[in-house]
C-alpha positions as CSV (number, residue, x, y, z in Angstrom):
1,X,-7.1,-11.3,6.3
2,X,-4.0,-10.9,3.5
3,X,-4.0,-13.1,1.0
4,X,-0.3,-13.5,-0.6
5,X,-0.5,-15.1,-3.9
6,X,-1.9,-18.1,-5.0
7,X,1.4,-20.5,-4.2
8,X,-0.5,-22.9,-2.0
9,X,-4.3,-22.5,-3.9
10,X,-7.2,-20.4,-4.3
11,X,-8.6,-19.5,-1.0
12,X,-12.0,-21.2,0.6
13,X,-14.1,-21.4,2.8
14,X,-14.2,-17.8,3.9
15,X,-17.4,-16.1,5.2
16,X,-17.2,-13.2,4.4
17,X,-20.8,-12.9,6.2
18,X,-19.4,-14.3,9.5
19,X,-16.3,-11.2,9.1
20,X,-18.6,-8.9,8.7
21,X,-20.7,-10.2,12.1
22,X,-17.2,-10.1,13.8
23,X,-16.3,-6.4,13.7
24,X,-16.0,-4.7,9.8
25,X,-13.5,-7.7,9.2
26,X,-12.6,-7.9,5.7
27,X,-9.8,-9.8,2.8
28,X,-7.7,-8.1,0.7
29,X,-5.4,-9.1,-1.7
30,X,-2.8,-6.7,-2.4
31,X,-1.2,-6.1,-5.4
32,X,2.0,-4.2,-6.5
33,X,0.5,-2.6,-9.2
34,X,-1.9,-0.8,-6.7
35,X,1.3,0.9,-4.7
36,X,3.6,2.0,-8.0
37,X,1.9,2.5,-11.4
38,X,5.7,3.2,-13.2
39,X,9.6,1.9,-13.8
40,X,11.0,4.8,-11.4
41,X,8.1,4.2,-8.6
42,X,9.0,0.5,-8.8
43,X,13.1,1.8,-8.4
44,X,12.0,3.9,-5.3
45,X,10.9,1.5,-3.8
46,X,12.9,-1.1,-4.4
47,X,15.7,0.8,-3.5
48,X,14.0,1.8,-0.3
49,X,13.0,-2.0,0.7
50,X,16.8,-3.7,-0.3
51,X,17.9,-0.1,2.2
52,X,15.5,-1.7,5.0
53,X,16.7,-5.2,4.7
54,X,20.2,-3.8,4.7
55,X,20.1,-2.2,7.6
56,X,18.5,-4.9,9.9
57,X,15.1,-3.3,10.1
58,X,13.5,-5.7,7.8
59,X,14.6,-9.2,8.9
60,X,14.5,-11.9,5.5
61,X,14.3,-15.4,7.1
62,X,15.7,-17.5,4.1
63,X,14.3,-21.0,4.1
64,X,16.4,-22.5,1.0
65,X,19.2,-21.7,-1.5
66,X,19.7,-22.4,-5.0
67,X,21.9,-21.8,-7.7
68,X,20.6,-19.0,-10.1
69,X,20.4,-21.4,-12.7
70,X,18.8,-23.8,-10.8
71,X,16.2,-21.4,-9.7
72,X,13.3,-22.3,-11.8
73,X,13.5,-25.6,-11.2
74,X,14.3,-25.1,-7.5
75,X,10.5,-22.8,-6.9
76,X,9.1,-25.4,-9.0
77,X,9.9,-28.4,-7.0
């Protein structure tokens, strides 16, 4: 199990136990400081990602719009 952020809530009601009975199952919550530790790392591969997007191999599904000035209040809502 991946656990993205904490948008919707802490997550509960995991056994880990119970994963562990099911095969070596485990949770992770990834981080982006684990995958580039400096300013050019983060420009590699941001460049690299916007380069995947661009080309079709990484599809974005985009759920909502909002003006950039609106945007705080817009992922607040």
């Amino acid at each position: 199990m991946v656990s993205f952020g904490n948008a919707s809530g802490p997550v509960t009601g995991v056994d880990l136990a119970l994963l562990n009975q099911k095969g070596s199952l485990y949770v992770t919550r990834p981080s982006l400081n684990g995958y580039v530790t400096n300013r050019a790392e983060l420009q590699f591969a941001s460049n690299e990602l916007f380069s995947l997007i661009g080309s079709g191999a990484i599809k974005v599904d985009v759920k909502r719009r909002a003006k950039i000035c609106a945007g705080r209040c817009a992922t607040c809502a």
